[in-house]
BALO-456106 format. One line per 10 residues: number of its first residue (from 0); their letters; for each residue x, y, z of N, C-alpha, C. Coordinates in steps of 0.1 Angstrom, whole numbers, plus 5000, padded with zeros to 4 digits. Layout:
BALO-456106
NUM = A = X,Y,Z,X,Y,Z,X,Y,Z | ...
This chain:
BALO-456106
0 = XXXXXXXXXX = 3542,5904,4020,3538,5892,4012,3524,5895,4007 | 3524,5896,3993,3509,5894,3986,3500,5881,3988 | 3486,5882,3984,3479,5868,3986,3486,5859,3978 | 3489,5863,3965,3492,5852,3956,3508,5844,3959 | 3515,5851,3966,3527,5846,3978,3527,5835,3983 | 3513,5842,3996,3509,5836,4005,3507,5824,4002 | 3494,5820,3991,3493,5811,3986,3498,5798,3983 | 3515,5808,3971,3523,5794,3965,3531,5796,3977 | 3537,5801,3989,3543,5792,4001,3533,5781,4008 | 3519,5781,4012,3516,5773,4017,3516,5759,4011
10 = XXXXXXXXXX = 3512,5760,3999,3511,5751,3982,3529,5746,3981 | 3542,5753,3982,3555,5746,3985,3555,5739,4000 | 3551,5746,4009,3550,5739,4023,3542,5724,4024 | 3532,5729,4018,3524,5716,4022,3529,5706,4008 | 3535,5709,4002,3546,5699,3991,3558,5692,3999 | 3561,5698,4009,3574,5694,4021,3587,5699,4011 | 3588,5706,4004,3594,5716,3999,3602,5722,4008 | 3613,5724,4014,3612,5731,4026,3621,5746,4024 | 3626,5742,4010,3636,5757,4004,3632,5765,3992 | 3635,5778,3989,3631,5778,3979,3635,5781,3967
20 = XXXXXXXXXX = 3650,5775,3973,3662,5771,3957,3651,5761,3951 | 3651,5749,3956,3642,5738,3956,3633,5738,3947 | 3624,5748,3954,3613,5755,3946,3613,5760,3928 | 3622,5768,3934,3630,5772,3915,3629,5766,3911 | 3634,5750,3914,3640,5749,3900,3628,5735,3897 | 3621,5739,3902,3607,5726,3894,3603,5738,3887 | 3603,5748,3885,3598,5762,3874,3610,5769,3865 | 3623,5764,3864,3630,5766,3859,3632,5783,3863 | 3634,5788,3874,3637,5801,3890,3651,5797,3892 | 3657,5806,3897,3666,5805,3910,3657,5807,3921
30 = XXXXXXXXXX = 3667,5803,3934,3659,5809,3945,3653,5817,3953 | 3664,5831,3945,3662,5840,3944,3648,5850,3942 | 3647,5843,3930,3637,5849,3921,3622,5842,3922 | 3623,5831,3928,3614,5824,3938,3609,5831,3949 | 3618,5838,3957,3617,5841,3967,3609,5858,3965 | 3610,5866,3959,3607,5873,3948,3591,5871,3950 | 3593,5861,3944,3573,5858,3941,3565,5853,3955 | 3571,5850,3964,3568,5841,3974,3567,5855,3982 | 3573,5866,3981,3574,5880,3991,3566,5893,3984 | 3561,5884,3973,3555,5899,3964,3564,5910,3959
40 = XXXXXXXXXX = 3574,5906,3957,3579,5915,3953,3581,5914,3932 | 3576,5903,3936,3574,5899,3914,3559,5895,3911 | 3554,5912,3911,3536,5915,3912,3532,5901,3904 | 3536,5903,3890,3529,5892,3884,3538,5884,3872 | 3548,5875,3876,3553,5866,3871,3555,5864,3854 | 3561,5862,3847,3557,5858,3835,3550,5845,3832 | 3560,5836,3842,3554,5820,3837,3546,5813,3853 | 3538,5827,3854,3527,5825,3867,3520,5816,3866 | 3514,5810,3850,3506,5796,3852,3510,5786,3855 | 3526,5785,3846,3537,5770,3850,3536,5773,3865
50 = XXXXXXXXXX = 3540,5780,3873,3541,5784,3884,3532,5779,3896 | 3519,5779,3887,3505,5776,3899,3506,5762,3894 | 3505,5758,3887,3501,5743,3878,3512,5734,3887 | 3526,5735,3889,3536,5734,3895,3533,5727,3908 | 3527,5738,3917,3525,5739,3929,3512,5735,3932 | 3500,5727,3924,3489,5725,3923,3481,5735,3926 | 3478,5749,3924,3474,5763,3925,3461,5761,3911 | 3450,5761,3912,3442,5763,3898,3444,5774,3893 | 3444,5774,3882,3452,5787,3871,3440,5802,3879 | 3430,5793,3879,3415,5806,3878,3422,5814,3891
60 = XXXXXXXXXX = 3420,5803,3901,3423,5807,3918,3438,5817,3914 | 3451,5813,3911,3460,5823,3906,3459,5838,3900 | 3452,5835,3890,3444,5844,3884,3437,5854,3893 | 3428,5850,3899,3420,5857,3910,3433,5869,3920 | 3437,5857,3926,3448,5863,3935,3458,5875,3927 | 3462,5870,3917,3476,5883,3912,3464,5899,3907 | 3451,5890,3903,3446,5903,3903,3439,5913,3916 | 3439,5901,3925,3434,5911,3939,3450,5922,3942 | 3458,5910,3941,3475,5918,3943,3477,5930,3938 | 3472,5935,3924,3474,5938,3915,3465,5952,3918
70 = XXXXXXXXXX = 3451,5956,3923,3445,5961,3923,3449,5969,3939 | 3454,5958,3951,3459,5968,3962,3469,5970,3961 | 3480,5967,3954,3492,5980,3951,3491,5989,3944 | 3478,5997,3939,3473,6004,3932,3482,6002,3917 | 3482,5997,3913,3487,5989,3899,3476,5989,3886 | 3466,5982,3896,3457,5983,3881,3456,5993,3874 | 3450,6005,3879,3446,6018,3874,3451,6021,3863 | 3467,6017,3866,3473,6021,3848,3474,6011,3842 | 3469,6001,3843,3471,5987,3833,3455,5993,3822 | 3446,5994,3829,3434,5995,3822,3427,6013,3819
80 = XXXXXXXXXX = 3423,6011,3809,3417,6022,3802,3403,6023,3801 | 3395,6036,3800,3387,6035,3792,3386,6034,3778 | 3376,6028,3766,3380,6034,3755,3370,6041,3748 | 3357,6038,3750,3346,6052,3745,3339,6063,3759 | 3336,6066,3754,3329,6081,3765,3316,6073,3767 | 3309,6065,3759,3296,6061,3757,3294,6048,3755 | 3283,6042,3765,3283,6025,3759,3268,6023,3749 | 3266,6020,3744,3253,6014,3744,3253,5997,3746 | 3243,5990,3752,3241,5978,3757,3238,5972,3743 | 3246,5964,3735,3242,5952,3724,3231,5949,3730
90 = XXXXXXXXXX = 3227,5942,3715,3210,5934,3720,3213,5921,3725 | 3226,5911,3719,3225,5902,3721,3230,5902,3742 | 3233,5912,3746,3234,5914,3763,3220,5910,3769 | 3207,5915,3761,3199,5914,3771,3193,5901,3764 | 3196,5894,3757,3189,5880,3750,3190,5871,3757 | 3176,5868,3761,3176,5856,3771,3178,5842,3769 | 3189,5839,3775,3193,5823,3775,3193,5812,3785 | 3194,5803,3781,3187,5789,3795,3197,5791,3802 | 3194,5790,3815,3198,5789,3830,3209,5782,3830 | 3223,5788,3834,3239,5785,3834,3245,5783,3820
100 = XXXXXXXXXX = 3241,5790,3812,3246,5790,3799,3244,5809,3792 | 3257,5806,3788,3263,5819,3783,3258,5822,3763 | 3256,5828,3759,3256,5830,3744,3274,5827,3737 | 3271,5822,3727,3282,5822,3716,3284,5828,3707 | 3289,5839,3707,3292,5854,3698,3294,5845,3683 | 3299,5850,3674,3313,5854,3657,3313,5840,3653 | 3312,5848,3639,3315,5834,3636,3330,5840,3621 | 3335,5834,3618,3352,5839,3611,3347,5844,3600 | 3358,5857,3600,3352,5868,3586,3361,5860,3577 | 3353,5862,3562,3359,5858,3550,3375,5866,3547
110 = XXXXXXXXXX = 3388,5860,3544,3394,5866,3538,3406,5866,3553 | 3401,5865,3564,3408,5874,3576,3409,5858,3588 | 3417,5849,3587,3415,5839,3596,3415,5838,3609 | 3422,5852,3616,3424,5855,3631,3412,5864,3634 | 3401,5867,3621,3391,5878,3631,3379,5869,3630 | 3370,5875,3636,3354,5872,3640,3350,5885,3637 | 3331,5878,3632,3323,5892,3629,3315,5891,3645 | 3316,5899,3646,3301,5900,3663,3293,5899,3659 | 3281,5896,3666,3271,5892,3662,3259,5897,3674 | 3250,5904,3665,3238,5909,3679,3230,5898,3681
120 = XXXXXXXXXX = 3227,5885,3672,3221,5871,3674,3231,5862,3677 | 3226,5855,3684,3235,5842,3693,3235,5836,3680 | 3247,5826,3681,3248,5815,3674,3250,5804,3677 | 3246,5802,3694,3244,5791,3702,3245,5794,3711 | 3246,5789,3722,3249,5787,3736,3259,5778,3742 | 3266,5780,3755,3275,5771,3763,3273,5771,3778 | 3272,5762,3780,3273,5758,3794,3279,5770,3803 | 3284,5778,3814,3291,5787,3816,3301,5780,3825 | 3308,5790,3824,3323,5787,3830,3324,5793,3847 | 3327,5783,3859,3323,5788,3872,3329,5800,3869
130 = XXXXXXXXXX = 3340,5806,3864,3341,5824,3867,3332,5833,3858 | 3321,5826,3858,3312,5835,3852,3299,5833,3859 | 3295,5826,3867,3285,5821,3868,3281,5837,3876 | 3263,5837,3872,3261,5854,3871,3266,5864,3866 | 3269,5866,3859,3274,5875,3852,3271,5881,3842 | 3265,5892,3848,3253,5891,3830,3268,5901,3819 | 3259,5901,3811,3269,5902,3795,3279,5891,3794 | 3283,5879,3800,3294,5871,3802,3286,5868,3784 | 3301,5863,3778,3292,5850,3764,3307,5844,3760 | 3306,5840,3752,3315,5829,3748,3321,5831,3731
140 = XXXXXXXXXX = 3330,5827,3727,3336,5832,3711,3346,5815,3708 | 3346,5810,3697,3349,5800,3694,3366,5808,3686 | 3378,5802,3690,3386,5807,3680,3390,5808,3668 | 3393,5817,3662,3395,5812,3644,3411,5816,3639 | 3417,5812,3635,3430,5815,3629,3437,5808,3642 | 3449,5808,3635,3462,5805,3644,3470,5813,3651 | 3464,5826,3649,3476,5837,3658,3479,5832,3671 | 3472,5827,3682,3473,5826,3696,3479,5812,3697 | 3485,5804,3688,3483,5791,3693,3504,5794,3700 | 3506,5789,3708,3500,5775,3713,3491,5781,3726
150 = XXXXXXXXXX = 3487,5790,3727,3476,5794,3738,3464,5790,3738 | 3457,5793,3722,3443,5793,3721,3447,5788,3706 | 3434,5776,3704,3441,5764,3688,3425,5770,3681 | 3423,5769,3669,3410,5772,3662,3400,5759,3669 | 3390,5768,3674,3376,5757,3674,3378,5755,3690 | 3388,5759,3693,3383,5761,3709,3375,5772,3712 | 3365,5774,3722,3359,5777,3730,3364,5789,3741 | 3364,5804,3741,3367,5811,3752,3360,5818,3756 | 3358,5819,3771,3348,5823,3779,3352,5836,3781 | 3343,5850,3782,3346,5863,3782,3338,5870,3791
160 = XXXXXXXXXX = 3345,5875,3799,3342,5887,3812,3340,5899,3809 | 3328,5904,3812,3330,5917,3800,3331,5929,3809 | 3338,5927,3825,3341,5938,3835,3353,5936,3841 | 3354,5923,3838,3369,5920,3849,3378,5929,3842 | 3386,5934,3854,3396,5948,3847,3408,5940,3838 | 3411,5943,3833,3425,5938,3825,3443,5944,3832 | 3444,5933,3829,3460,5932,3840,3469,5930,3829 | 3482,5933,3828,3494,5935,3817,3493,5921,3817 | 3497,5917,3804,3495,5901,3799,3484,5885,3800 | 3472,5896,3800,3462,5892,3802,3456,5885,3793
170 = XXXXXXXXXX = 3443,5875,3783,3444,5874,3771,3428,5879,3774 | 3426,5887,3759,3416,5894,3759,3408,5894,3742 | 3394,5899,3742,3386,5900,3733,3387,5916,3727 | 3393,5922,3720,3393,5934,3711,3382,5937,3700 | 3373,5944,3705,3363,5945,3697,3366,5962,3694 | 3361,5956,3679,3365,5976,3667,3352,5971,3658 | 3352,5988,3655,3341,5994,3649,3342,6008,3651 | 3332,6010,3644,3330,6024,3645,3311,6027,3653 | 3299,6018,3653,3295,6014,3660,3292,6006,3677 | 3293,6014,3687,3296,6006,3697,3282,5993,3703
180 = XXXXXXXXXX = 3271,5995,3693,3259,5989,3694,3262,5976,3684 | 3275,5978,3674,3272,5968,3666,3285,5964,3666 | 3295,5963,3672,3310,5957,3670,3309,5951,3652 | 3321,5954,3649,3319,5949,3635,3330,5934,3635 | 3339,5935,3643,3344,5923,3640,3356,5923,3656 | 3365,5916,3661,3371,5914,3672,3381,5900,3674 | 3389,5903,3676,3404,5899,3671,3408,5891,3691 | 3410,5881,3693,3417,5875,3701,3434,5877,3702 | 3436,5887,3714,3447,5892,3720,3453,5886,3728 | 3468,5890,3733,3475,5889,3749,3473,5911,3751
190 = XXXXXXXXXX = 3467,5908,3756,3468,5926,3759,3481,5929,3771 | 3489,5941,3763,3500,5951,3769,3501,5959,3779 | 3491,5970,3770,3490,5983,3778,3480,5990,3766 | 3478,5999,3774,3472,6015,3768,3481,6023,3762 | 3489,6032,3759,3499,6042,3752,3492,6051,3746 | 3485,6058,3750,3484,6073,3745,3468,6073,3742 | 3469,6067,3727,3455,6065,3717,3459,6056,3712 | 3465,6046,3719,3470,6034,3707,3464,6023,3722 | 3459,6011,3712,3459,5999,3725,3471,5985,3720 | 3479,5984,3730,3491,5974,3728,3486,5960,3727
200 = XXXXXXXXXX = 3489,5951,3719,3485,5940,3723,3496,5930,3714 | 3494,5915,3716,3506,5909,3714,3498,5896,3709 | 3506,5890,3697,3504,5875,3690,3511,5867,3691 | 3512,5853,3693,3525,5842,3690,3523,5837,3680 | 3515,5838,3673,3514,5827,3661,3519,5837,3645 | 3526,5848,3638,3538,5848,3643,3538,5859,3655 | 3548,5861,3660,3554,5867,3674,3556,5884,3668 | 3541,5891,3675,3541,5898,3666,3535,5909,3679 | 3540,5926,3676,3534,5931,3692,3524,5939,3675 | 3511,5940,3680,3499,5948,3673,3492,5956,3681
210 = XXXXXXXXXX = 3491,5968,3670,3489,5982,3680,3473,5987,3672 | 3458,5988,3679,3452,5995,3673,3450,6009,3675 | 3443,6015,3669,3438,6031,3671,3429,6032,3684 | 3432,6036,3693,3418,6038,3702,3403,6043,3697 | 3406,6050,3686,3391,6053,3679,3384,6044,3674 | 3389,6033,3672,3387,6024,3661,3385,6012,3678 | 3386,6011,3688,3384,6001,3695,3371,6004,3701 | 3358,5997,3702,3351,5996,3708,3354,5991,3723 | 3354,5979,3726,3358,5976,3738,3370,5967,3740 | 3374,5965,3753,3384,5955,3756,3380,5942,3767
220 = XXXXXXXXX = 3376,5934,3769,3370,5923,3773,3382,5914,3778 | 3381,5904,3786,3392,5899,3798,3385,5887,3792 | 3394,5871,3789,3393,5863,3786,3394,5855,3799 | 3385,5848,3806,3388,5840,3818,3387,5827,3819 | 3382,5818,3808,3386,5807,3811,3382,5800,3791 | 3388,5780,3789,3387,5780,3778,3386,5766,3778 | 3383,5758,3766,3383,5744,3766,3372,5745,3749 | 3372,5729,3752,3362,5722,3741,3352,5728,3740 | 3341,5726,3729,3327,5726,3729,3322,5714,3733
């Protein structure tokens, strides 16, 4: 049994839940397939947030867990990539901002509704999100376009990790350029996989799998939490 198992059996137990046909079917499972997640043997679920939300599990805490899971079955390794040989540190990384509050990256390129331009000057600030608190490079990106909805709606607010490793179906910040000091613009993902020199990534708004050039991606960034301004 993995932590994140461990977890939703205590979270069914202490529900007085006592099967885990039962279980299923408040997630729309067999009990089978329940059982599955509860013994680690279904690393990381498709509908793992219905799943936590279900069983009162906070999405973050879930989160946490499938990725601790995820890293001791030696799994991660091939979910994440490098993508340049070379970083340089943006300016807006070292720009000092008031105590528990993250910078607010992009603001929407003309012409292009799903992208953002980066920006080495803040264009505000946000409160931070507890999975960031310390975190230096953490900042924040307002969304634009409708590709991600019903995930992420324009004018919300998402908070970005710029170390946490990335896990298959993760939702992430893609930043391209050909500058790694200056990102030129960065597109709001569900990231796939790696494949060669291509980076996989995926839209709902329409239902669409999009593939960049690795040469063309500066970085790939882990989206960890989201809401209002």
């Amino acid at each position: 049994m993995n932590k994140f198992g461990e977890r939703l059996k205590a979270a069914r137990e202490a529900m007085g839940i006592t099967s885990q046909a039962a279980a299923g079917r408040l997630v729309g499972l067999g009990g089978g397939a329940f059982g599955k997640i509860e013994r680690g043997e279904t690393a990381r679920p498709n509908n793992w947030e219905k799943i936590a939300e279900a069983f009162g599990i906070p999405v973050d805490e879930a989160d946490d867990l499938i990725n601790q899971d995820a890293v001791a079955s030696g799994k991660e390794s091939k979910l994440s990539a490098p993508v340049a040989a070379t970083r340089v540190t943006p300016r807006w990384k070292v720009r000092r901002t008031q105590p528990g509050t993250v910078p607010i990256l992009g603001y929407a390129a003309a012409g292009d509704p799903d992208r953002f331009v980066m920006l080495n000057d803040v264009m505000g600030e946000a409160q931070v999100a507890s999975t960031l608190a310390g975190t230096e490079g953490a900042y924040a990106l307002y969304v634009y376009g409708p590709s991600m909805i019903p995930r992420y709606f324009p004018g919300e607010l998402v908070f970005v990790h710029p170390r946490k490793p990335l896990t298959a179906d993760c939702f992430c910040v893609v930043q391209i350029g050909d500058d790694p000091e200056s990102p030129e613009g960065g597109y709001i993902k569900q990231f796939k996989s790696w494949n060669g020199d291509k980076l996989i990534v995926y839209q709902f708004n329409p239902k669409e799998t999009i593939e960049f050039d690795a040469s063309r991606v500066i970085d790939v960034h882990r989206i960890v939490g989201s809401g209002d301004d």
